[in-house]
N, C-alpha and C positions, 0 to 999 in steps of 0.2 A: 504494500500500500504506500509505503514512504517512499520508494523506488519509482514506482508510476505517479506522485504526486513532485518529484525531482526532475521527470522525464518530461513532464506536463508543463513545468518552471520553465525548463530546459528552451524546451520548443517554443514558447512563449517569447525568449527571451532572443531566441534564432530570427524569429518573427520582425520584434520589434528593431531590433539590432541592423538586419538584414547581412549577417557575415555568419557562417560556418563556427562553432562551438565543438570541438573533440573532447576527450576525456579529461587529456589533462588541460585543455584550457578550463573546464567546466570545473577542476578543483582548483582552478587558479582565482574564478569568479567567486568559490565559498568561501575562502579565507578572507582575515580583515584586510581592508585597505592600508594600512599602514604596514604589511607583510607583502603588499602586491595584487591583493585581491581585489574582488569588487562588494563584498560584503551582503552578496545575495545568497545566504545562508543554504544549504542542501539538508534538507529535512529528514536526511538519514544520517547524516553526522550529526545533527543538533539534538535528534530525540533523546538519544543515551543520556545527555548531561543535563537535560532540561528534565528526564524523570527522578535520574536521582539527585538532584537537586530539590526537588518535591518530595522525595520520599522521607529524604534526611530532614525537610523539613517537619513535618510532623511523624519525626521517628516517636520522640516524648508523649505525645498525644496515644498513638499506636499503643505503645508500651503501657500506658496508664489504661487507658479502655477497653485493651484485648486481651482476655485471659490468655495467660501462655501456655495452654497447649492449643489455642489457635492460631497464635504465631505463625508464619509463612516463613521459614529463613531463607526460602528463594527466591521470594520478592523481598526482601529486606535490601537498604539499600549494599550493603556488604554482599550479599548474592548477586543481586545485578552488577556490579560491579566487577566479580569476580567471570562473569561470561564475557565481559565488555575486554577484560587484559587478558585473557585467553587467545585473544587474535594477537595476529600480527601487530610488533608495534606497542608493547603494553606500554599506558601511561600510566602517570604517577598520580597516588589518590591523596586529593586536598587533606587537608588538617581537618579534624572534627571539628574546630571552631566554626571553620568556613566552607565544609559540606553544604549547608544548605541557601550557598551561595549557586547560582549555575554557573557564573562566570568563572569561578575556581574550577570545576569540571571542566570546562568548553574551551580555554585557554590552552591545556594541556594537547588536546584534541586537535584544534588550528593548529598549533605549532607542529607538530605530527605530520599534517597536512600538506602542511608548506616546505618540511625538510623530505618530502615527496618529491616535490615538481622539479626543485633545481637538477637532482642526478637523470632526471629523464631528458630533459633537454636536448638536444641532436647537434646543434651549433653554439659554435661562441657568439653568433647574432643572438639567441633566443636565451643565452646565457646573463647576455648582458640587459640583456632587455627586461629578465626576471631581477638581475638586482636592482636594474634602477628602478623599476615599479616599485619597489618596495625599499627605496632609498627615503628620507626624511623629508616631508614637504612634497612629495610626487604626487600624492593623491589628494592635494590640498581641494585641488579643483572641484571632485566628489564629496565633500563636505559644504561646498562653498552655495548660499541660498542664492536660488535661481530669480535674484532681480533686475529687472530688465532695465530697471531707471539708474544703474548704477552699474549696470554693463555685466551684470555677471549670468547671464541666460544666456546658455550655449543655444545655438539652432540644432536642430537635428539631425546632418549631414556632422556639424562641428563632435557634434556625443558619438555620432556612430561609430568616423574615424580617430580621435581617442580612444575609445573601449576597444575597438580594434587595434590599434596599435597599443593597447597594455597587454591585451590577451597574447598580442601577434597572431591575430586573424587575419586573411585576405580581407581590406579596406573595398579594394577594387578588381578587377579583371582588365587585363588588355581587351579591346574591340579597335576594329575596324567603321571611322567614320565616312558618310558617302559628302559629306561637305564641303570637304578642302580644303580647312583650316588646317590642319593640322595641330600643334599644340593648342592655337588659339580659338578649337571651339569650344564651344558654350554649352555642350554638352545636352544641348534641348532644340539639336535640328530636325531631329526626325520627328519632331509635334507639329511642325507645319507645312502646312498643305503643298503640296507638291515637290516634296523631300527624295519621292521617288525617281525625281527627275534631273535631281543633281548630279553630277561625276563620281564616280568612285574612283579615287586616288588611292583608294587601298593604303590610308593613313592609320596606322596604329598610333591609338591616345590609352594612356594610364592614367 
């Protein structure tokens, strides 16, 4: 269910975007922005630490109101936990104080995450390109409120090519314009009427 509601995100987000999302770009989008990400959370990494975060939460309630031998130790939060560092990758379990924190859980989790994507990487292009995403101040931009009276409302081609260039997604394709510009067209000839009727120069624009 969490899987097909990521996959659902996922497509969603291919949609709006209009660029191509692979695997590991898609865990590059769940981590925080300040690690490189884009901070659109993937609802199968986040459930583990958001349940036992709840559960720690009212472990004391539990304990006062449920006779013990009704007790569950495998929904406790110390059982689910203990399924959770059985995979690959255990992480480290927060202090009792600050169990029924999620952020104490979900910290451990990103960082897991993120020490994932750099060893996949194929090139020193897509190397470098993961650490400055997640150099200091890189992702100021996604924090910053979209007001328009004050310049800070990107346009939507402006968002699209950013996020692609933090994932390193294809931005664009090479095509063939029938115009004749060459670099200098405008990208919106073939909306008017009689486009068909132009030259083709066989001009590749990026």
């Amino acid at each position: 269910m969490l899987r097909q509601f990521d996959d659902t995100l996922r497509a969603g987000l291919i949609t709006i975007l209009n660029v191509d999302i692979n695997n590991d770009q898609w865990l590059q989008v769940s981590i925080p922005v300040g690690d490189g990400g884009l901070r659109i959370r993937s609802a199968e990494m986040l459930a583990p630490s958001a349940y036992l975060a709840s559960a720690a939460s009212i472990l004391l309630l539990q304990h006062i109101h449920t006779p013990r031998q009704h007790l569950d130790a495998r929904r406790s939060v110390g059982g689910v936990y203990g399924d959770i560092v059985d995979r690959p990758g255990q992480l480290t379990k927060p202090s009792q104080q600050t169990q029924h924190i999620q952020k104490a859980w979900d910290g451990p989790v990103a960082a897991n995450e993120k020490n994932l994507i750099l060893p996949r990487a194929t090139s020193y292009v897509d190397k470098d390109r993961l650490l400055a995403a997640a150099y200091p101040h890189s992702g100021d931009w996604l924090h910053a409120p979209p007001i328009t009276a004050v310049g800070q409302r990107l346009s939507d081609e402006a968002t699209r090519v950013a996020v692609a260039h933090r994932l390193g997604s294809k931005a664009c394709e090479p095509h063939t314009c029938v115009c004749g510009k060459g670099s200098g067209c405008t990208w919106g000839c073939m909306d008017y009427p009689g486009a068909e009727a132009l030259p083709d120069n066989n001009v590749t624009v990026i």
